[in-house]
Residue frames as qw, qx, qy, qz and C-alpha x, y, z in Angstrom:
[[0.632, -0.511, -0.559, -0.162, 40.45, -7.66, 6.02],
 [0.515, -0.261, -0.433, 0.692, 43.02, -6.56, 8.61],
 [0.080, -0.150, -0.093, -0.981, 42.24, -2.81, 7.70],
 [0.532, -0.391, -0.561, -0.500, 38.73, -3.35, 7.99],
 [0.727, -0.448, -0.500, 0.143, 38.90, -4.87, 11.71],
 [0.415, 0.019, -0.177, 0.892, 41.48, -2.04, 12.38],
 [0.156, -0.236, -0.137, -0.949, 38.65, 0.58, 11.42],
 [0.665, -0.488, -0.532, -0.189, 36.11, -1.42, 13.41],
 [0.637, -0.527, -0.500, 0.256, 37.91, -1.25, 16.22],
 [0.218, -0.012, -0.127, 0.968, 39.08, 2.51, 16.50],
 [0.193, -0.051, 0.106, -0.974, 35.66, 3.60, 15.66],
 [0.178, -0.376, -0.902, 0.113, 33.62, 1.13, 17.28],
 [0.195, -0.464, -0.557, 0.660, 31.80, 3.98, 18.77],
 [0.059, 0.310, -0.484, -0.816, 30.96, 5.44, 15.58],
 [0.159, -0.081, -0.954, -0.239, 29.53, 1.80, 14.98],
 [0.028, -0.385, -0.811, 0.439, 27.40, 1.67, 18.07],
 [0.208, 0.418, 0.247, -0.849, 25.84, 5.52, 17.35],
 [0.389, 0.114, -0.686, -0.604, 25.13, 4.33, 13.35],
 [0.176, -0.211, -0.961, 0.011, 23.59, 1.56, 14.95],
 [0.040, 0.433, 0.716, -0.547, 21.51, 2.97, 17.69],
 [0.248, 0.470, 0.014, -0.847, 19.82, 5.66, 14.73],
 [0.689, 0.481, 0.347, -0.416, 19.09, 3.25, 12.93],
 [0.173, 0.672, -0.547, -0.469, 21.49, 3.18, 10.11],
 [0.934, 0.198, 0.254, -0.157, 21.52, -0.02, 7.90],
 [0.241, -0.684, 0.684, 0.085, 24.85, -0.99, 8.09],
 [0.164, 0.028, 0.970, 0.177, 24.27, -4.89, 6.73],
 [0.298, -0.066, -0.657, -0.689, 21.56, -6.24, 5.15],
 [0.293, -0.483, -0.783, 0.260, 19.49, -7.15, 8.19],
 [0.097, -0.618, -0.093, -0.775, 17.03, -3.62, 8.65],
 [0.576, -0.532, -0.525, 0.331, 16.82, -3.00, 12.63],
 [0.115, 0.603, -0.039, 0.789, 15.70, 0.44, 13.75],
 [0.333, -0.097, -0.591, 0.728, 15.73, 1.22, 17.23],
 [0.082, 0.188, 0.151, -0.967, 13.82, 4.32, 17.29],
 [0.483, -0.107, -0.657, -0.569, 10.98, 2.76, 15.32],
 [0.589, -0.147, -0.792, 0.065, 10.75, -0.28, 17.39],
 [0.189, -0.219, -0.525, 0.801, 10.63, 1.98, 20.45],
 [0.279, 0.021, -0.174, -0.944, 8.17, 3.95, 19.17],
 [0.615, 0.008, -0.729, -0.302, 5.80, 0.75, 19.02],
 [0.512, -0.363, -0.737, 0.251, 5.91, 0.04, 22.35],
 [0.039, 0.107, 0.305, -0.946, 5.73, 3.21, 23.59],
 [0.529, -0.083, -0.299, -0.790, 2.15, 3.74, 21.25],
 [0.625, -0.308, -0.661, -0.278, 0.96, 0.27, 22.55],
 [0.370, -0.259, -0.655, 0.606, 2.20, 0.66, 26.59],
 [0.064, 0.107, 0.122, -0.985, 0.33, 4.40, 25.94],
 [0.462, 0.565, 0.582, -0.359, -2.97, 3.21, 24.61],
 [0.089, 0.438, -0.314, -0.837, -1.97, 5.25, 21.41],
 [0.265, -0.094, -0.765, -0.580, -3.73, 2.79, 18.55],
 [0.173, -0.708, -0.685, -0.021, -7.18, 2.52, 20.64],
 [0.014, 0.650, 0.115, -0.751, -7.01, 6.32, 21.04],
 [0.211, 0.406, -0.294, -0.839, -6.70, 6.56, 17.35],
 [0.054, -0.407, -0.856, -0.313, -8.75, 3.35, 16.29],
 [0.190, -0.638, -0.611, 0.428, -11.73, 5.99, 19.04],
 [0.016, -0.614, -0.087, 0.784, -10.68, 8.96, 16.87],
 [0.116, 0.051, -0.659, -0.741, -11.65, 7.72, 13.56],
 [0.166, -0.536, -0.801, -0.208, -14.94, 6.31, 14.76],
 [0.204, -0.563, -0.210, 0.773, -15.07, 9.91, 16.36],
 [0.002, 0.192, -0.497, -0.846, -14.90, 11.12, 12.96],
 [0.034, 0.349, 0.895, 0.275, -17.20, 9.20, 11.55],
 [0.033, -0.876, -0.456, 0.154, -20.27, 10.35, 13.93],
 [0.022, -0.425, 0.023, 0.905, -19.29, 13.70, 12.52],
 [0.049, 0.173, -0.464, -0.867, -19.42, 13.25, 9.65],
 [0.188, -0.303, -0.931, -0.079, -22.78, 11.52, 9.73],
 [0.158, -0.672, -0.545, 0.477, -23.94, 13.92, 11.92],
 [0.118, 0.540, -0.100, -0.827, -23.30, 16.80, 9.47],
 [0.111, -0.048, -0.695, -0.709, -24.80, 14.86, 6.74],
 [0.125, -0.583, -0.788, 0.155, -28.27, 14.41, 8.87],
 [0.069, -0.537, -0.172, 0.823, -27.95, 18.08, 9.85],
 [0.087, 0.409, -0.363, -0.833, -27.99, 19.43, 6.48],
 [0.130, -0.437, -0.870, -0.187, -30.49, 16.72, 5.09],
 [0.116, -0.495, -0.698, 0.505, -32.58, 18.16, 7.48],
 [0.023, -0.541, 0.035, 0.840, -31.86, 21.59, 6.40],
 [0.016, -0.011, -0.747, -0.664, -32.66, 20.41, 2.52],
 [0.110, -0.449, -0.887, -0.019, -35.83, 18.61, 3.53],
 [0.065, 0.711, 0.384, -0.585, -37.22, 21.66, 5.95],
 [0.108, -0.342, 0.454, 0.815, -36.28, 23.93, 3.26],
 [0.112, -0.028, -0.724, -0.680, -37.87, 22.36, 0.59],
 [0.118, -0.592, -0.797, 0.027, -41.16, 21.54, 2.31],
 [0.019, 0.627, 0.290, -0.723, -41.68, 25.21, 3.24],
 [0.092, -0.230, 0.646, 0.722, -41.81, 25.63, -0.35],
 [0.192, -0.290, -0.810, -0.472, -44.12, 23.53, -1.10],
 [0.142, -0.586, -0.609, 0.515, -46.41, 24.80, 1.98],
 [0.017, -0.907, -0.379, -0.183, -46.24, 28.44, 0.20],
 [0.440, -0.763, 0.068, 0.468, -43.46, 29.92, 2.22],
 [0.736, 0.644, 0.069, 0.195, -41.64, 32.49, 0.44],
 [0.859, -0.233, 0.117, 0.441, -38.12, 32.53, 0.35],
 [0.067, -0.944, 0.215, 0.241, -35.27, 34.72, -0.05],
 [0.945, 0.265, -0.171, 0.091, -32.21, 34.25, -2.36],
 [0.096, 0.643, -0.685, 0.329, -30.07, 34.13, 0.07],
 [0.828, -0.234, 0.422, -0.287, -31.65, 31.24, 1.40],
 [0.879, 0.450, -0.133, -0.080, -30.93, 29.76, -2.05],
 [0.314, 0.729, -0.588, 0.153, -27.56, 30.54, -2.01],
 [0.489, -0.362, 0.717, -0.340, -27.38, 28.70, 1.77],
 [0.901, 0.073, 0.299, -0.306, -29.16, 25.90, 0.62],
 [0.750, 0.575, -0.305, 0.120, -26.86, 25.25, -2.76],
 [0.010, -0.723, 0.608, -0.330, -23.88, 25.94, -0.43],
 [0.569, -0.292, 0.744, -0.192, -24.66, 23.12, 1.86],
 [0.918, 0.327, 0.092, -0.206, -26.43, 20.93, -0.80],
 [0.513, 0.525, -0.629, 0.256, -21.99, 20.83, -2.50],
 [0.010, -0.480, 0.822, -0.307, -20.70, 19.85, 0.95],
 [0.774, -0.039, 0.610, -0.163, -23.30, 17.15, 1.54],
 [0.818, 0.540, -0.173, -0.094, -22.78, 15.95, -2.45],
 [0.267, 0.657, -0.698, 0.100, -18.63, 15.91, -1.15],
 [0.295, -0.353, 0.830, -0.317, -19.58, 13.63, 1.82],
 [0.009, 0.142, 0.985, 0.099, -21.59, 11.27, 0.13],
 [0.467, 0.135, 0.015, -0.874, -25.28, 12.51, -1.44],
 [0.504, 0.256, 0.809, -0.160, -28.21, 10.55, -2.08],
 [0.030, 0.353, 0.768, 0.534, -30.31, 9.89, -4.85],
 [0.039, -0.767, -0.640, -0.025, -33.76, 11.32, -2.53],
 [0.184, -0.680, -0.052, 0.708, -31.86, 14.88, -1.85],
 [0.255, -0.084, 0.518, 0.813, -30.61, 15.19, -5.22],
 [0.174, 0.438, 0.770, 0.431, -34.39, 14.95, -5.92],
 [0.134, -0.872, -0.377, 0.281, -35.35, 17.76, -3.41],
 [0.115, -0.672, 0.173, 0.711, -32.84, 20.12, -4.83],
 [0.047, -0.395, -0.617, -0.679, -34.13, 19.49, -8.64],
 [0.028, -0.787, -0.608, -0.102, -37.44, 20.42, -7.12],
 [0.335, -0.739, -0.324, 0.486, -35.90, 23.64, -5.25],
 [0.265, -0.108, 0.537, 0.794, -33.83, 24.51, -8.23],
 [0.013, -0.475, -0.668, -0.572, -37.27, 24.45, -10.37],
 [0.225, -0.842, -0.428, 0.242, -39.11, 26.33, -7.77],
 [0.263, -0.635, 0.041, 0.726, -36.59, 29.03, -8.04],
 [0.349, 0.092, 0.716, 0.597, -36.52, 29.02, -11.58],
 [0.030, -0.643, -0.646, -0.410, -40.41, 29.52, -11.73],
 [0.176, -0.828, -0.374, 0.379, -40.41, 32.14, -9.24],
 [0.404, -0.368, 0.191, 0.815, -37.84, 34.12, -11.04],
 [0.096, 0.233, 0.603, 0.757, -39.56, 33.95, -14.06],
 [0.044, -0.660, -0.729, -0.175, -42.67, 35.21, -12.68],
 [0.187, -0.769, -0.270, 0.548, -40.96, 38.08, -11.11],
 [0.211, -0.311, 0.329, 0.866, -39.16, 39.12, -14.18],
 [0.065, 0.402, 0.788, 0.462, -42.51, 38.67, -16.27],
 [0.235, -0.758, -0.377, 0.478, -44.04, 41.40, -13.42],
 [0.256, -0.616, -0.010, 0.745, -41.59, 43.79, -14.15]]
């Protein structure tokens, strides 16, 4: 025990730096650098900046799943109006149709892009039935 207290008190200063980084020296867990961190993020505003950047997100992402609705919907009504299309439109359309399906598709899109899918279908076949 004497040895101990011997090595305690030559490198007391050893002790202090273990301490102040954090080190977990006993069974009691007390980081500094954490705990600082905490008040800094709350004296800075930091969690209502990032509670303001997830609901930030959000209206993106919302806003790119209206967008591209849109784009499905117009898309598919010109179709049905008569308008004829290119298949690079297709291609655009499928393209966006996957990233709205990643961010959460409906049930009424899914039905416009069966319908756009079959439209293409029958046009194809009517051009290759031309040639």
């Amino acid at each position: 025990m004497d040895k101990i207290q011997e090595l305690i008190k030559n490198y007391e200063w050893l002790v202090g730096v273990l301490a102040l980084i954090g080190l977990e020296i006993s069974p009691i867990k007390f980081n500094p650098i954490s705990l600082l961190g905490k008040v800094l993020s709350k004296f800075l505003g930091i969690d209502s900046l990032s509670n303001k950047i997830d609901c930030l997100e959000k209206k993106v992402d919302d806003n790119e799943l209206d967008r591209i609705r849109y784009e499905i919907l117009q898309f598919s009504y010109s179709l049905r109006n008569g308008a004829k299309r290119e298949e690079v439109e297709y291609r655009h359309i499928e393209d966006i149709y996957k990233k709205y399906r990643d961010k959460g598709a409906n049930s009424f899109i899914v039905s416009e892009m069966q319908f756009i899918r079959d439209y293409r279908n029958a046009a194809n076949k009517i051009h290759k039935d031309m040639l």
